[in-house]
PDB file of N, H, CA, C and O in Angstrom:
ATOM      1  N   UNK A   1     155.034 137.498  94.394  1.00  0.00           N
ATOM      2  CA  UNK A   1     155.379 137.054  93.064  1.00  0.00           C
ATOM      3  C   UNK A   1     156.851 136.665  93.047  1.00  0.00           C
ATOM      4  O   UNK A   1     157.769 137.465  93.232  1.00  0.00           O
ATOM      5  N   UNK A   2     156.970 135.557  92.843  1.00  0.00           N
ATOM      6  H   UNK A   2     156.225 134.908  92.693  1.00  0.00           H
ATOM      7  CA  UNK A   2     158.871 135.229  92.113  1.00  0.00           C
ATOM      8  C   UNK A   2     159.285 135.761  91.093  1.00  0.00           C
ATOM      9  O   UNK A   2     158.613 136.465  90.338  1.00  0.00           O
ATOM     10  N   UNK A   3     160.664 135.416  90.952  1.00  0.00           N
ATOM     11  H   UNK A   3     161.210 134.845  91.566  1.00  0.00           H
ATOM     12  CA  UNK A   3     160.995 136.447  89.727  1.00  0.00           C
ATOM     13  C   UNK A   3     160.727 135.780  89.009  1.00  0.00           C
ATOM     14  O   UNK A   3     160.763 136.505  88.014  1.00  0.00           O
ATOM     15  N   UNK A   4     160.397 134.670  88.614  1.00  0.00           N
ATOM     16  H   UNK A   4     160.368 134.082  89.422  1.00  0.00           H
ATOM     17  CA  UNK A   4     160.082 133.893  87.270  1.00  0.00           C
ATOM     18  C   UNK A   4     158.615 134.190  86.884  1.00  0.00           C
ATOM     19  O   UNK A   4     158.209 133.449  85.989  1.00  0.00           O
ATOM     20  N   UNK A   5     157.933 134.880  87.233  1.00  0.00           N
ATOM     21  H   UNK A   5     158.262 135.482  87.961  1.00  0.00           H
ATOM     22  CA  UNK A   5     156.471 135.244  87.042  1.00  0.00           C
ATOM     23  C   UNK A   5     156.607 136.810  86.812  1.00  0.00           C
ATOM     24  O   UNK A   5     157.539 137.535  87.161  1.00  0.00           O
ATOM     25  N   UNK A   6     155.258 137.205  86.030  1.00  0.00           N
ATOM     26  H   UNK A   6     154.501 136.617  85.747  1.00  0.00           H
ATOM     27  CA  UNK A   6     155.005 138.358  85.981  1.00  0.00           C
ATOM     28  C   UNK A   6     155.644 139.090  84.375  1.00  0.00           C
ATOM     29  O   UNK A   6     156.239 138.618  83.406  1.00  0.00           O
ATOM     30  N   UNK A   7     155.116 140.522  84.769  1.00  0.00           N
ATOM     31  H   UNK A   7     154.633 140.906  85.555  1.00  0.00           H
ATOM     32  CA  UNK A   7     155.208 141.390  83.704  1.00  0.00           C
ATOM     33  C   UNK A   7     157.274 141.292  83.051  1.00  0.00           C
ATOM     34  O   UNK A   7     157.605 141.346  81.866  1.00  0.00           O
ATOM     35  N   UNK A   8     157.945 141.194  83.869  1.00  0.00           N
ATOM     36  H   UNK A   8     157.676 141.150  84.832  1.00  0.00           H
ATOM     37  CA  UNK A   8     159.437 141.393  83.789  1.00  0.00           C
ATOM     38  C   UNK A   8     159.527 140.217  83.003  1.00  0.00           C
ATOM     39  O   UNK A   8     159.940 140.363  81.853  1.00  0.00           O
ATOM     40  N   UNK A   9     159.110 138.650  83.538  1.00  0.00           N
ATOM     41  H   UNK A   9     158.774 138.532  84.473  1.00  0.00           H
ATOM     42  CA  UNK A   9     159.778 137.884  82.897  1.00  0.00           C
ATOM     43  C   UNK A   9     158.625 137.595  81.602  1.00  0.00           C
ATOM     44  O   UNK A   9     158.930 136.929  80.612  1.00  0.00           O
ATOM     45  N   UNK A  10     157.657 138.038  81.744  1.00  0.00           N
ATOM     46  H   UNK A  10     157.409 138.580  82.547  1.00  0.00           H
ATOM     47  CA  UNK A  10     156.989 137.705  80.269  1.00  0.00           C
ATOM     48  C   UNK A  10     157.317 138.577  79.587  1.00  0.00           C
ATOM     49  O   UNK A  10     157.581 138.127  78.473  1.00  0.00           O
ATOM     50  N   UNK A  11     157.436 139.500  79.636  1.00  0.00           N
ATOM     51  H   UNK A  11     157.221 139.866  80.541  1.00  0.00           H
ATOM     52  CA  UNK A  11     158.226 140.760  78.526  1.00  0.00           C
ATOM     53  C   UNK A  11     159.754 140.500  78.221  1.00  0.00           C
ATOM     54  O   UNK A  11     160.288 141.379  77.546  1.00  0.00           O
ATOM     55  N   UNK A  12     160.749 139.161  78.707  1.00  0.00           N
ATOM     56  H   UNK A  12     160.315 138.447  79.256  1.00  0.00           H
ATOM     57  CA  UNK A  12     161.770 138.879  78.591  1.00  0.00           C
ATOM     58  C   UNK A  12     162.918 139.124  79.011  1.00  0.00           C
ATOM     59  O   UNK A  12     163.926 139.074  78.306  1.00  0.00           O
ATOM     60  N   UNK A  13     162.883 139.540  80.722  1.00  0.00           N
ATOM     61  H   UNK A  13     162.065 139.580  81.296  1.00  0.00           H
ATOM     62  CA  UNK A  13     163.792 139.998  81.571  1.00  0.00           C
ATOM     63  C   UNK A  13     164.142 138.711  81.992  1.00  0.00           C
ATOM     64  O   UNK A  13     163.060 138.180  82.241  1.00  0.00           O
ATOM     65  N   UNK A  14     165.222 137.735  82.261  1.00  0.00           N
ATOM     66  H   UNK A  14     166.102 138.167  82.059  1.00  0.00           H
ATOM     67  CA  UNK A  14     165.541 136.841  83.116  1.00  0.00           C
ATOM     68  C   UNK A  14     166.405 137.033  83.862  1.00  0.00           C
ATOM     69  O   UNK A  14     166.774 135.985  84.392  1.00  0.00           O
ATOM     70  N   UNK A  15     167.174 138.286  84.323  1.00  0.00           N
ATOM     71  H   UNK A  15     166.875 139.138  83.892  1.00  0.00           H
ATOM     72  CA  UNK A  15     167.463 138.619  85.533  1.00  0.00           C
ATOM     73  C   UNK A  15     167.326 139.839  86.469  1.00  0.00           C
ATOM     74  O   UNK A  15     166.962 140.892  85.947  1.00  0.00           O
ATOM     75  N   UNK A  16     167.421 139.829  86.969  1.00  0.00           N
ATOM     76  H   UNK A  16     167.717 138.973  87.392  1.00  0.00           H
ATOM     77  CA  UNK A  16     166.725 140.680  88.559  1.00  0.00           C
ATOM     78  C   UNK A  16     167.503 141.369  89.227  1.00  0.00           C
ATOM     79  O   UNK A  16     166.918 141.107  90.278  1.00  0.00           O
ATOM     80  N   UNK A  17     168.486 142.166  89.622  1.00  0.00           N
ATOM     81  H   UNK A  17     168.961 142.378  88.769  1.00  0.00           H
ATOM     82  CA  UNK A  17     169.161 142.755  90.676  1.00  0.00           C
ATOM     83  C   UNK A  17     168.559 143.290  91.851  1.00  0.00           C
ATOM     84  O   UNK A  17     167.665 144.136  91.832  1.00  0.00           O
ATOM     85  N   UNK A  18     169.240 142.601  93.243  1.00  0.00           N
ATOM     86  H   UNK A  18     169.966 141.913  93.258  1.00  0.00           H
ATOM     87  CA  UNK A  18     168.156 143.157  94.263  1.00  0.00           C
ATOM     88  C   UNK A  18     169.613 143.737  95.273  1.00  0.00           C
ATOM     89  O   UNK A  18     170.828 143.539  95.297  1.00  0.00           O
ATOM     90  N   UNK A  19     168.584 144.551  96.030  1.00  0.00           N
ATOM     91  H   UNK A  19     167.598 144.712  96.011  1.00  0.00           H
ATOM     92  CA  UNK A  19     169.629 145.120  97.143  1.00  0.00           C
ATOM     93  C   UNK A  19     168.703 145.122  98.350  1.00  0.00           C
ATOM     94  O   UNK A  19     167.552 145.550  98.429  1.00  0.00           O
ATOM     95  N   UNK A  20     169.572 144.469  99.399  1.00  0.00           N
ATOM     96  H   UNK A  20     170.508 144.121  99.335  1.00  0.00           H
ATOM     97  CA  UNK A  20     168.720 144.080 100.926  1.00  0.00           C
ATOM     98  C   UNK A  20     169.014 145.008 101.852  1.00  0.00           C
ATOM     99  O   UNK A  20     170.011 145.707 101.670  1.00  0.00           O
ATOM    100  N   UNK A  21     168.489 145.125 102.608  1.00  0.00           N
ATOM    101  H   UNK A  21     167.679 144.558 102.756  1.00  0.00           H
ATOM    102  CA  UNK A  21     168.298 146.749 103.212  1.00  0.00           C
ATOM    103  C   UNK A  21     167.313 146.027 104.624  1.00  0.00           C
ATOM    104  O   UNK A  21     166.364 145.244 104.639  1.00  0.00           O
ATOM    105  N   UNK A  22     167.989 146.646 105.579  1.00  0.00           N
ATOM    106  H   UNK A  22     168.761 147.282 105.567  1.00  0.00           H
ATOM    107  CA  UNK A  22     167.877 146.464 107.686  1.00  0.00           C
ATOM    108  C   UNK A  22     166.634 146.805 107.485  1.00  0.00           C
ATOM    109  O   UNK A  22     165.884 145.975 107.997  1.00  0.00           O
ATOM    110  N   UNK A  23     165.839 148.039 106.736  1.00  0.00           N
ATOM    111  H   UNK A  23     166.449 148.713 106.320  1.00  0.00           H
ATOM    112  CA  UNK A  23     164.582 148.946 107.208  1.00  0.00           C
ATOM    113  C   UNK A  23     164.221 149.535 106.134  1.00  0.00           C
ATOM    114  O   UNK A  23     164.731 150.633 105.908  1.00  0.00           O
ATOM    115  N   UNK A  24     163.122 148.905 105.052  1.00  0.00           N
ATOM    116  H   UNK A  24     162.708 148.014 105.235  1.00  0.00           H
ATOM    117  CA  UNK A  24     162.538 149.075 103.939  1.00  0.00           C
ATOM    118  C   UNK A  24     161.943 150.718 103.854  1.00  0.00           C
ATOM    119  O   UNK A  24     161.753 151.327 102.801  1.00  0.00           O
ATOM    120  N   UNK A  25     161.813 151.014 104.623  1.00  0.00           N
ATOM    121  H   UNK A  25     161.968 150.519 105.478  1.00  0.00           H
ATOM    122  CA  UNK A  25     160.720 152.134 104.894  1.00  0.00           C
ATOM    123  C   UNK A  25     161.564 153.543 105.012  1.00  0.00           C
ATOM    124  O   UNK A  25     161.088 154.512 104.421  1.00  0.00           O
ATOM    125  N   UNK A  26     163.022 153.740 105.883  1.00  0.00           N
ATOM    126  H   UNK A  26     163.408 152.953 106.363  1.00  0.00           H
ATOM    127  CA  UNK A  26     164.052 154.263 105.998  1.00  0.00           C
ATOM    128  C   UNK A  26     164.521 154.044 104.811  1.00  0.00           C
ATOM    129  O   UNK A  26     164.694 155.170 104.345  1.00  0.00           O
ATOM    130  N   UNK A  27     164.846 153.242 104.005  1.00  0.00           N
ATOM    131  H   UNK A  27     164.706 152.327 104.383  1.00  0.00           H
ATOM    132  CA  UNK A  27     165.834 153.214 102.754  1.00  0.00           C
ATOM    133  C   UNK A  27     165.170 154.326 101.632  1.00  0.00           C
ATOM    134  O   UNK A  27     165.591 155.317 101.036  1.00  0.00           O
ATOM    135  N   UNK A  28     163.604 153.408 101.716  1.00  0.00           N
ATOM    136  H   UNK A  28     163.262 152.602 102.201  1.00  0.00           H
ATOM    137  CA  UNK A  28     163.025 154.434 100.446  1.00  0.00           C
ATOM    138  C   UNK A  28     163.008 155.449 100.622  1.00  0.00           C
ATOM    139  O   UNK A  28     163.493 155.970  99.617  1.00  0.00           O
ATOM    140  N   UNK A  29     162.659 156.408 101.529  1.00  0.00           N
ATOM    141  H   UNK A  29     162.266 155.985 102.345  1.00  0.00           H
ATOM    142  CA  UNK A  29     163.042 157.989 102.151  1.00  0.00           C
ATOM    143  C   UNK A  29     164.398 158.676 101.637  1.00  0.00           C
ATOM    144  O   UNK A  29     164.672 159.666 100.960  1.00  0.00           O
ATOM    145  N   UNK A  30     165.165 157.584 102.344  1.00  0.00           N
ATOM    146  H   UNK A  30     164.942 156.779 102.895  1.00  0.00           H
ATOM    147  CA  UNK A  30     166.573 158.588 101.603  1.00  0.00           C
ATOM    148  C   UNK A  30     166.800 158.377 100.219  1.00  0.00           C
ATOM    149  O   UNK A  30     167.501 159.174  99.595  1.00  0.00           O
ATOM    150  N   UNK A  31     166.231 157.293  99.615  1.00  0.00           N
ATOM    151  H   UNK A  31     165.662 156.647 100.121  1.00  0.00           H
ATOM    152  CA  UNK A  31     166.527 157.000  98.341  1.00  0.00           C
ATOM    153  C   UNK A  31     165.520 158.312  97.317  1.00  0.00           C
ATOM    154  O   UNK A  31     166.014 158.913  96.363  1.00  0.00           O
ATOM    155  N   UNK A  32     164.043 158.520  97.825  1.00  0.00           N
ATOM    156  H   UNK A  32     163.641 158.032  98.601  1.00  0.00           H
ATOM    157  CA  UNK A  32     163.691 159.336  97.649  1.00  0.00           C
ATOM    158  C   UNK A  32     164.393 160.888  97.293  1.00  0.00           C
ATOM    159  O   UNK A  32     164.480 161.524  96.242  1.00  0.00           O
ATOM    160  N   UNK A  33     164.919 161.209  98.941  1.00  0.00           N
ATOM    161  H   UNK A  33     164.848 160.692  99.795  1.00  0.00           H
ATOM    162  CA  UNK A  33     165.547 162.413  98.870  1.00  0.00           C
ATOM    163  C   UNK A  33     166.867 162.279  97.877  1.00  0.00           C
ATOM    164  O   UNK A  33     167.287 163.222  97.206  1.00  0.00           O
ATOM    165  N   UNK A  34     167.319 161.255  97.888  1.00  0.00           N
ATOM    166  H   UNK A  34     166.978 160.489  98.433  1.00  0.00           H
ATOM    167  CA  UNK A  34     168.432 161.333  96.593  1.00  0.00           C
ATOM    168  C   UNK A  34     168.053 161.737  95.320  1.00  0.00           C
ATOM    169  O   UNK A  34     168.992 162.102  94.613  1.00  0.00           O
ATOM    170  N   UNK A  35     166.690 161.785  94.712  1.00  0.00           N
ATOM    171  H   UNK A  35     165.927 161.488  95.287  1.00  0.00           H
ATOM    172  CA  UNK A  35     166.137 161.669  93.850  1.00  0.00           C
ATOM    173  C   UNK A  35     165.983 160.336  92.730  1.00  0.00           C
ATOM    174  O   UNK A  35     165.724 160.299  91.527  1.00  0.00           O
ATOM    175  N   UNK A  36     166.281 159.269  93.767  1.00  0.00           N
ATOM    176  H   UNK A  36     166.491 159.299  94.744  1.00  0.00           H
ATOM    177  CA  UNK A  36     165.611 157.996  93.017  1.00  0.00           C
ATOM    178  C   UNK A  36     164.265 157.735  93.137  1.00  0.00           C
ATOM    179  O   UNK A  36     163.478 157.854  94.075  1.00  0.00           O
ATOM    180  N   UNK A  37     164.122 157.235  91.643  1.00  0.00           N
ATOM    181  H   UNK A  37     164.762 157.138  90.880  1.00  0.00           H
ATOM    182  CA  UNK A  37     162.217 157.218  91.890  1.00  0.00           C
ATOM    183  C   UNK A  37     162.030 156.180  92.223  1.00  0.00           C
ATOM    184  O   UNK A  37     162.665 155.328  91.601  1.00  0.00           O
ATOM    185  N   UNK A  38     161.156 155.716  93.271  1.00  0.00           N
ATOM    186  H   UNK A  38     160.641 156.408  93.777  1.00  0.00           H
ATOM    187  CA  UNK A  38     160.708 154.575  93.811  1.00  0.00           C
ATOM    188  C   UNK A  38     159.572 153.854  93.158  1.00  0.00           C
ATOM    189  O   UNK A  38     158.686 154.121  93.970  1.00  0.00           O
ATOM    190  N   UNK A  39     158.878 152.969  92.051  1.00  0.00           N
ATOM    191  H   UNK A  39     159.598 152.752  91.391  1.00  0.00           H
ATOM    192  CA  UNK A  39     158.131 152.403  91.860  1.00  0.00           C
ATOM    193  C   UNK A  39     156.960 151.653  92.509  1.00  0.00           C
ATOM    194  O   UNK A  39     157.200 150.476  92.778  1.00  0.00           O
ATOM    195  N   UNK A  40     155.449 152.225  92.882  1.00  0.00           N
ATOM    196  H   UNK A  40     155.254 153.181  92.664  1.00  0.00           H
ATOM    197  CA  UNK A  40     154.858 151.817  94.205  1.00  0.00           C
ATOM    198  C   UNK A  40     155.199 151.712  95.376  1.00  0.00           C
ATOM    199  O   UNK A  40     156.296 152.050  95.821  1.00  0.00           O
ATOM    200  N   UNK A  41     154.395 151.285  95.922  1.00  0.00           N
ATOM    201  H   UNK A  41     153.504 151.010  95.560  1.00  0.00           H
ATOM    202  CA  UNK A  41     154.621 151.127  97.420  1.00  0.00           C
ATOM    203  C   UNK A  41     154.852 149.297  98.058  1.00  0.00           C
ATOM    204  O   UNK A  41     154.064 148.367  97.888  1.00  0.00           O
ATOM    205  N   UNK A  42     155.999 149.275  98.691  1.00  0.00           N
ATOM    206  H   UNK A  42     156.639 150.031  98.830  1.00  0.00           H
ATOM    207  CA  UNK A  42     156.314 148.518  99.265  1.00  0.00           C
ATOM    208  C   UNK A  42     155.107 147.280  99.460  1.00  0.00           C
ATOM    209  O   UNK A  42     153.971 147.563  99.841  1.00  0.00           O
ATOM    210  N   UNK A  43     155.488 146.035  99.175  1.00  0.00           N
ATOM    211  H   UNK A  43     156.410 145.804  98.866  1.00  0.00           H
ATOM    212  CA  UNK A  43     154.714 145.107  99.008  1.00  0.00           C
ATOM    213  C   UNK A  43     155.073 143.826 100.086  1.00  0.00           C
ATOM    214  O   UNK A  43     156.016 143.340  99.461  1.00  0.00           O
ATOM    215  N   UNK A  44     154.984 143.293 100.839  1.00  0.00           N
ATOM    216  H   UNK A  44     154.219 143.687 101.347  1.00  0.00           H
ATOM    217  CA  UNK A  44     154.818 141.758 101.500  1.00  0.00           C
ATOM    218  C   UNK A  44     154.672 140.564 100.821  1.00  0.00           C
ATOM    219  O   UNK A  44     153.638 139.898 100.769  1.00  0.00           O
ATOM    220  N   UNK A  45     155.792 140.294 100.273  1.00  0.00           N
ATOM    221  H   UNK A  45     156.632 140.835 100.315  1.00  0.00           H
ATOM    222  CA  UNK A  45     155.867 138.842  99.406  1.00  0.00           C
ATOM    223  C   UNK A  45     155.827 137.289 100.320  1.00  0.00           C
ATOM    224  O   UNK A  45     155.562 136.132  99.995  1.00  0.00           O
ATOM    225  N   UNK A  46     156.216 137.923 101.547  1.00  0.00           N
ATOM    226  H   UNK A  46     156.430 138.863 101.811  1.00  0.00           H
ATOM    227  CA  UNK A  46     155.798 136.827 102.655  1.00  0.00           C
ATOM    228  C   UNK A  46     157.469 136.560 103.034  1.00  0.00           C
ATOM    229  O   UNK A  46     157.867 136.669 104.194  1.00  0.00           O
ATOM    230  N   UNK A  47     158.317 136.222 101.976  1.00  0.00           N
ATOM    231  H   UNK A  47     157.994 136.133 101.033  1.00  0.00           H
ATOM    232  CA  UNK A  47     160.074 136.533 102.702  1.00  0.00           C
ATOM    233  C   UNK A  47     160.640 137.330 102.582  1.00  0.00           C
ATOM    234  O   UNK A  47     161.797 137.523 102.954  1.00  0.00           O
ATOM    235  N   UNK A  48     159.467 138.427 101.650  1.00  0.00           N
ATOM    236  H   UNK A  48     158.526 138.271 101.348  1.00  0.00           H
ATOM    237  CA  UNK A  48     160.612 140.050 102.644  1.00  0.00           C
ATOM    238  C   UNK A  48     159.425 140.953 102.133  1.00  0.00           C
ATOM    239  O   UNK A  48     158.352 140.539 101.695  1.00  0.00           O
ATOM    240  N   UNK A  49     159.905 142.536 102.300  1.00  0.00           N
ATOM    241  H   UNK A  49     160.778 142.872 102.656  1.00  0.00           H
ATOM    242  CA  UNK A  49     159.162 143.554 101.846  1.00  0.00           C
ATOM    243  C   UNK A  49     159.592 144.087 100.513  1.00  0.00           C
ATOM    244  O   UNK A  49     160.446 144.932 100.781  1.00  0.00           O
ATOM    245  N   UNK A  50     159.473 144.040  99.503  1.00  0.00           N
ATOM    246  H   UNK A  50     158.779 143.354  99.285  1.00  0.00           H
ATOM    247  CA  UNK A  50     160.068 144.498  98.441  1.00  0.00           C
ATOM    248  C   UNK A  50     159.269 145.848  97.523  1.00  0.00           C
ATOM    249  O   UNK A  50     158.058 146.062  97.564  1.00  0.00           O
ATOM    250  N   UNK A  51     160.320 146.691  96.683  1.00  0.00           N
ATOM    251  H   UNK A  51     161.304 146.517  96.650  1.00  0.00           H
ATOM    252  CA  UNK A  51     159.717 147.541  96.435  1.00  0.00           C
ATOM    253  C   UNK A  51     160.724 147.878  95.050  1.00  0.00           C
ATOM    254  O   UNK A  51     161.942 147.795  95.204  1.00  0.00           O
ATOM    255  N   UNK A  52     160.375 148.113  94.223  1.00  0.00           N
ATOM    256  H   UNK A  52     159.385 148.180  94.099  1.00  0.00           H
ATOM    257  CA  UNK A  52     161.484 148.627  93.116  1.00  0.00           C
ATOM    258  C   UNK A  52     161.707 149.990  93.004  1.00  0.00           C
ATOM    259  O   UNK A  52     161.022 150.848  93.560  1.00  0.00           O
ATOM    260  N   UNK A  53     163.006 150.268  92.029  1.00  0.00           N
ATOM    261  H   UNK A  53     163.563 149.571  91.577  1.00  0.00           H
ATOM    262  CA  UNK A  53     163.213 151.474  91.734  1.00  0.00           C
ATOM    263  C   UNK A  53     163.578 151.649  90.318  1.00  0.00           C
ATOM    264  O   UNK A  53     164.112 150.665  89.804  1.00  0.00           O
ATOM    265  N   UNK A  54     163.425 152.576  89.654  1.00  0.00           N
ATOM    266  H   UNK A  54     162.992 153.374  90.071  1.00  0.00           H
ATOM    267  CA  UNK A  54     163.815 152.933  88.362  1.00  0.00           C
ATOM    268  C   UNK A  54     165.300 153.715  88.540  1.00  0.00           C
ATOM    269  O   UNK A  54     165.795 154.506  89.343  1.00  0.00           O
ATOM    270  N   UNK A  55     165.677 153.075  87.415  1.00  0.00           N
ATOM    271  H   UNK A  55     165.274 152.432  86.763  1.00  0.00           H
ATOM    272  CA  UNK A  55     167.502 153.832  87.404  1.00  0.00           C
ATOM    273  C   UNK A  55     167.387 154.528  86.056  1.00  0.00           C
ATOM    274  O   UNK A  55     166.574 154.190  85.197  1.00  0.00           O
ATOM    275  N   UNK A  56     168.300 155.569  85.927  1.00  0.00           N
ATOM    276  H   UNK A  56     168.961 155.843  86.626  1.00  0.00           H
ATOM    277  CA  UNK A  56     168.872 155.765  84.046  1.00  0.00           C
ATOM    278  C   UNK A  56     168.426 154.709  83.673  1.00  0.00           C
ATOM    279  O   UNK A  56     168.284 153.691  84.350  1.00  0.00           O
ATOM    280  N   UNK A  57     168.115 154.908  82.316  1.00  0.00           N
ATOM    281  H   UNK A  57     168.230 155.735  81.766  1.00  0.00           H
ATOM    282  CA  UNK A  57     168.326 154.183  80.952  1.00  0.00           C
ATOM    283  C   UNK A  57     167.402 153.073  81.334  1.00  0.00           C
ATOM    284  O   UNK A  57     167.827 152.004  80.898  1.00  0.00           O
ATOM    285  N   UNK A  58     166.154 152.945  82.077  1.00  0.00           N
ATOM    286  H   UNK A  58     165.808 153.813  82.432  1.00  0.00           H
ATOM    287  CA  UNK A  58     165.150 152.294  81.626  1.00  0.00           C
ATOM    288  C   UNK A  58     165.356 150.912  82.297  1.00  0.00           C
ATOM    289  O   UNK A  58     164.873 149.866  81.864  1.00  0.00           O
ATOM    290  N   UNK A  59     166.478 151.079  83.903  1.00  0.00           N
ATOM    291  H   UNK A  59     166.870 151.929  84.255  1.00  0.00           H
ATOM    292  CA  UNK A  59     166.791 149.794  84.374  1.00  0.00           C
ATOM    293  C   UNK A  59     165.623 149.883  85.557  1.00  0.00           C
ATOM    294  O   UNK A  59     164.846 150.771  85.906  1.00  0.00           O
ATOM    295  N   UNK A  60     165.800 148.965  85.855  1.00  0.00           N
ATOM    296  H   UNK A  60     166.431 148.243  85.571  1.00  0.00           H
ATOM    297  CA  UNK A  60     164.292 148.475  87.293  1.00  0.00           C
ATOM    298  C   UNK A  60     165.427 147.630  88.143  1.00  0.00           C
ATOM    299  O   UNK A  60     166.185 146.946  87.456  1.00  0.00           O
ATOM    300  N   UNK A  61     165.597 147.615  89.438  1.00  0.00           N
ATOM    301  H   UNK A  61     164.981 148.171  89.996  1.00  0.00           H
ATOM    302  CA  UNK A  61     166.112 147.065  90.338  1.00  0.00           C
ATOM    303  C   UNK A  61     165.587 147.073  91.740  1.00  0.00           C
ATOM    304  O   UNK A  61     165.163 148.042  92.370  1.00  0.00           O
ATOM    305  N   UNK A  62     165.705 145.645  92.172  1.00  0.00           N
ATOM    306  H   UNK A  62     166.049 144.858  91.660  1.00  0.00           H
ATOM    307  CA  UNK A  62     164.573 145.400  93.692  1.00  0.00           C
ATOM    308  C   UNK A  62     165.702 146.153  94.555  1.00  0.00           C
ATOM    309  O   UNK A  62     166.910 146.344  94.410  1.00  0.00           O
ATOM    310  N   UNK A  63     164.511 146.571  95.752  1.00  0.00           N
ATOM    311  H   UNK A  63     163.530 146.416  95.870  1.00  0.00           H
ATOM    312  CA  UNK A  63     165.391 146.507  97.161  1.00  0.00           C
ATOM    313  C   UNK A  63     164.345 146.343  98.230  1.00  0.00           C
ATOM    314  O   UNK A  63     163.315 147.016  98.190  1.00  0.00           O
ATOM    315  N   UNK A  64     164.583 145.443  99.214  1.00  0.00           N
ATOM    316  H   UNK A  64     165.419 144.896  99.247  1.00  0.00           H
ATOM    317  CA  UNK A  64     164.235 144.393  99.785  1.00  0.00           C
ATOM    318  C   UNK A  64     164.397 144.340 101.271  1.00  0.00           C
ATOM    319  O   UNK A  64     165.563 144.524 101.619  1.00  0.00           O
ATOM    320  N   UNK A  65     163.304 144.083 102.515  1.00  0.00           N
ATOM    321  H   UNK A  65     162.357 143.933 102.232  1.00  0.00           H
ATOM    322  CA  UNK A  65     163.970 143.792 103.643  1.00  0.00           C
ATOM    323  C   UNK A  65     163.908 142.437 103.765  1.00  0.00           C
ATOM    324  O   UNK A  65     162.840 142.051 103.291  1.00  0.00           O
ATOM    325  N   UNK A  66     164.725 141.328 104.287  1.00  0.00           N
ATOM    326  H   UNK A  66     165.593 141.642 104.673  1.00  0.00           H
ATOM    327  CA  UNK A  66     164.338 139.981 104.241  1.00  0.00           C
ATOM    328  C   UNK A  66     163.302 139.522 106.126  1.00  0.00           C
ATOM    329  O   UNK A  66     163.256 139.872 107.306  1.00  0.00           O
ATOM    330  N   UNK A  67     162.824 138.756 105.351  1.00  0.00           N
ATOM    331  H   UNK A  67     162.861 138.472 104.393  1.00  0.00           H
ATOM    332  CA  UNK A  67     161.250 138.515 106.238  1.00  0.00           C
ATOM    333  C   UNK A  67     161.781 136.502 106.462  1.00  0.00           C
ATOM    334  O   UNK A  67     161.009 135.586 106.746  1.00  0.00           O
ATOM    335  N   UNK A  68     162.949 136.427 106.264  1.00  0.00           N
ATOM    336  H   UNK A  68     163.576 137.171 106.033  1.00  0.00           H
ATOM    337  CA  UNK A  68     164.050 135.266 106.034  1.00  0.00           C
ATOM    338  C   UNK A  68     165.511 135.058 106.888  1.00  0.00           C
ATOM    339  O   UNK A  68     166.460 135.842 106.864  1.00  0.00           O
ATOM    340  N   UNK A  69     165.431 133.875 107.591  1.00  0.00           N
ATOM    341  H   UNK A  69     164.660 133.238 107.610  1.00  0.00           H
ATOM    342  CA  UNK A  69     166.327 133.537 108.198  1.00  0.00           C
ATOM    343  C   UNK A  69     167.792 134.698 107.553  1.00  0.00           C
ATOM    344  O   UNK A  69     167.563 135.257 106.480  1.00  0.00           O
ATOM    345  N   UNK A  70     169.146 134.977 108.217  1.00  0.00           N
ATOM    346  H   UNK A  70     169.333 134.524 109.088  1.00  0.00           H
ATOM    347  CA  UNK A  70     170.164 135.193 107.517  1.00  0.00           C
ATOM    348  C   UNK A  70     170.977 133.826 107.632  1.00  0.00           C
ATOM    349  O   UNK A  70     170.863 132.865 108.392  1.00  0.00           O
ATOM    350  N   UNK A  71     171.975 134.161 106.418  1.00  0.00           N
ATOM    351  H   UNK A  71     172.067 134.942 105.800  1.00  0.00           H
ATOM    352  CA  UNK A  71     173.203 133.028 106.376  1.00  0.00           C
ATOM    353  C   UNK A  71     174.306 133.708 107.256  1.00  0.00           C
ATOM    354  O   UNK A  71     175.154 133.063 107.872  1.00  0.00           O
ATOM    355  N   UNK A  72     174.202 135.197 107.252  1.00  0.00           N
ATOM    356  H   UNK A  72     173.513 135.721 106.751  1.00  0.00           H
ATOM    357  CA  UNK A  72     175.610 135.502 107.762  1.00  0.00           C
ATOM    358  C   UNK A  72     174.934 136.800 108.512  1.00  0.00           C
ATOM    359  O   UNK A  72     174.328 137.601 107.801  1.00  0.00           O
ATOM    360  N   UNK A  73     175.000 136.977 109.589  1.00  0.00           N
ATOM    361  H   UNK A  73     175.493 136.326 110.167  1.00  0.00           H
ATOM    362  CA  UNK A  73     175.042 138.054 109.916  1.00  0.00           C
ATOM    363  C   UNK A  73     176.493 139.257 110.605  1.00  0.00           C
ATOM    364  O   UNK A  73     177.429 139.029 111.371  1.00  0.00           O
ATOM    365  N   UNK A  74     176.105 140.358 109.964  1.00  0.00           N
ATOM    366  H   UNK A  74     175.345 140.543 109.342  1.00  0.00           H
ATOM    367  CA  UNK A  74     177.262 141.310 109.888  1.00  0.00           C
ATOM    368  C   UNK A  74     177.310 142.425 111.354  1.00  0.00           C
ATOM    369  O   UNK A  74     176.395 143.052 111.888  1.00  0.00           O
ATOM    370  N   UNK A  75     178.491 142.354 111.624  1.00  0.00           N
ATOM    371  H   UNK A  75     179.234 141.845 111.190  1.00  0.00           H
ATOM    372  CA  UNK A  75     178.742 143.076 113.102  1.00  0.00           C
ATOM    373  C   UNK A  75     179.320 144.363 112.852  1.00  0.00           C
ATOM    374  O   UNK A  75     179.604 145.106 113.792  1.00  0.00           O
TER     375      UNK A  75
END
């Protein structure tokens, strides 16, 4: 799903915050043990793995492995 589709943008969200992450599967674990709640299970959008999380106050934010060329890669 793009972000222009779906429950977020028909309920009137038009923007998205995402955070990209080496190893989808490792992130949610520790994010877990932090006590962030993770929203389902990790999904295959076809250019990455994405999975949301719930924050305070009723925010939703992606985090993402990319399944996508990089522009920059970091050393």
């Amino acid at each position: 799903m793009h972000t222009n589709e779906g429950p977020t943008f028909e309920a009137g969200a038009r923007h998205l915050v995402t955070f990209m992450c080496d190893d989808i599967t490792r992130t949610i674990a520790d994010l877990k043990a932090k006590g962030i709640t993770v929203l389902g299970e990790p999904e295959d959008e076809g250019w990455g793995i994405t999975v949301m999380l719930a924050l305070p106050g009723g925010l939703e934010v992606m985090v993402y492995e990319p399944r996508h060329p990089m522009a920059v890669t970091l050393t």
